[in-house]
N, C-alpha and C positions, 0 to 999 in steps of 0.2 A: 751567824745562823748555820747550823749542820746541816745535814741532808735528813736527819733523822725528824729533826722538826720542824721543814717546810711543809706548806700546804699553799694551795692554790689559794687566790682570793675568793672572799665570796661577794656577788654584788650589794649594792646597797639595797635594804628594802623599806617599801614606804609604811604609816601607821597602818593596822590592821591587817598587814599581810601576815600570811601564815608562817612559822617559824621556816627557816630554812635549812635543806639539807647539809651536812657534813661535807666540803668539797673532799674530792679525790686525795690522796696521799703520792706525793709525785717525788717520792725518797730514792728509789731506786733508779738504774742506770738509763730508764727510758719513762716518760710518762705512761701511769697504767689507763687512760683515757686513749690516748693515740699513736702510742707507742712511737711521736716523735720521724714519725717517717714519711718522706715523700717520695712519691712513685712518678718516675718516668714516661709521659707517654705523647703520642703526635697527633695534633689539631688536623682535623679531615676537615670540619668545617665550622663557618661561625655563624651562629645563630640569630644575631642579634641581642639586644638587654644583656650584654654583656657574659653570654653564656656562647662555648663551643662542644660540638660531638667529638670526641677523641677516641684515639685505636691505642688499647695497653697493650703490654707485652703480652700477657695473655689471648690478644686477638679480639676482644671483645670492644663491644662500643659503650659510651657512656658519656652522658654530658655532666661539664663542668661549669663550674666560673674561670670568668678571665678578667674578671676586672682588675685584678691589680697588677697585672701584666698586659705589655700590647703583644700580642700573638696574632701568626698569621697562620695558614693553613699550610701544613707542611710542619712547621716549629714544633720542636721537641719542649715540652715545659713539665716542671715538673709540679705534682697534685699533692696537695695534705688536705685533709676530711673537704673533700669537692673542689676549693679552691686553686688554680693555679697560683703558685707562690712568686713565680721563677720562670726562665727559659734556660734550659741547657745548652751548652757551648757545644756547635757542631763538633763531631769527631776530626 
């Protein structure tokens, strides 16, 4: 398979659903959906249900998912579309 003719999957769909969209073209150097990248940022605090408030480099706050990382407050982890992926290695 090249890069010219992957496409993402699409999921299954059951009788009577409606036709489904064309997935994205993920040919180039970066997926055009999410371009592939996670942001660095430190857990202030944890929420509970598996969600924490974080501080990005930009200074702002925002909560995430932490379910598939154990994070504590303080911990650098890194984010793709809400999720923490990862915890970054202290400097």
């Amino acid at each position: 398979m090249t890069g010219s003719d992957r496409t993402a999957p699409t999921p299954a769909r059951g009788p009577g659903a409606p036709p489904a969209e064309p997935a994205p073209d993920c040919s180039g150097p970066v997926c055009i959906t999410c371009s592939d990248t996670a942001v660095p940022v430190t857990v202030l605090r944890l929420l509970g249900d598996d969600l924490a408030e974080v501080r990005t480099a930009a200074g702002t706050r925002e909560e995430v998912s932490v379910a598939l990382v154990e994070a504590a407050v303080g911990d650098v982890v890194l984010v793709h579309a809400g999720e923490a992926i990862g915890r970054a290695d202290p400097p």
